[in-house]
C-alpha positions in Angstrom: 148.7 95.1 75.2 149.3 98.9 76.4 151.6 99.2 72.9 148.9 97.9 71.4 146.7 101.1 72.3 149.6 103.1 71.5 150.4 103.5 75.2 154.7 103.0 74.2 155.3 104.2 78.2 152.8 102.0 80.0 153.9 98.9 77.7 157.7 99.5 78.6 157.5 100.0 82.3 155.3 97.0 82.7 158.2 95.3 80.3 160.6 97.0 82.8 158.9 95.4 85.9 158.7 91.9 84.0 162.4 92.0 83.6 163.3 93.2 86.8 161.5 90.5 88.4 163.0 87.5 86.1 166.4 88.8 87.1 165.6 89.0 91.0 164.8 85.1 90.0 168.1 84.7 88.7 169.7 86.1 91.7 167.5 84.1 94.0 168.5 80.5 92.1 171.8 81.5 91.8 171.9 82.3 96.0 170.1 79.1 96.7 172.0 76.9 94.2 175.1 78.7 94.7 175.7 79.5 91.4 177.7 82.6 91.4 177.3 83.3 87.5 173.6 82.9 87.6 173.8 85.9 90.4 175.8 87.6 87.8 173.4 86.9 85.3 170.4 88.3 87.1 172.7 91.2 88.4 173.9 92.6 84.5 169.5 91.5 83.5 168.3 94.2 85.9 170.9 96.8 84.7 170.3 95.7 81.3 166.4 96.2 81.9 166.9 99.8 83.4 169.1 100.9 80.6 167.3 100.0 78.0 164.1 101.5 79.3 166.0 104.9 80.2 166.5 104.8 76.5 163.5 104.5 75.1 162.0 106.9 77.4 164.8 109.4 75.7 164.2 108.2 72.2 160.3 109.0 72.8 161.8 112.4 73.9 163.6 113.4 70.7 160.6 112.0 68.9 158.3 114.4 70.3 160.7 117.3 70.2 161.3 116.4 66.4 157.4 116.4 66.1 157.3 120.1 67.5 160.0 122.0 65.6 
């Protein structure tokens, strides 16, 4: 929705959240079933989620540094 409205920062930290949280899921099945893979699973998500939203918020970056030379 926020992408939508050309918010690009809003849209991928609510993404980021969204992710976050399905991976805390995973973690929580995988405890309670005790599934150790689904643990992993939710573990390399979250990390996933964070790196991918670290790199966006650098590509906006050089964007807008391209945009002012």
């Amino acid at each position: 929705m926020f992408d939508a409205l050309g918010d690009e920062a809003t849209a991928d930290a609510f993404a980021l959240g969204g992710n976050i949280l399905s991976g805390i899921s995973n973690i929580g099945e995988g405890i309670a079933s005790g599934n150790p893979f689904a643990v992993i699973n939710g573990v390399t998500g979250i990390i996933g989620s964070i790196a991918q939203f670290h790199d966006k918020r650098l590509d906006r970056a050089i964007r807008k540094s391209q945009l002012e030379v």
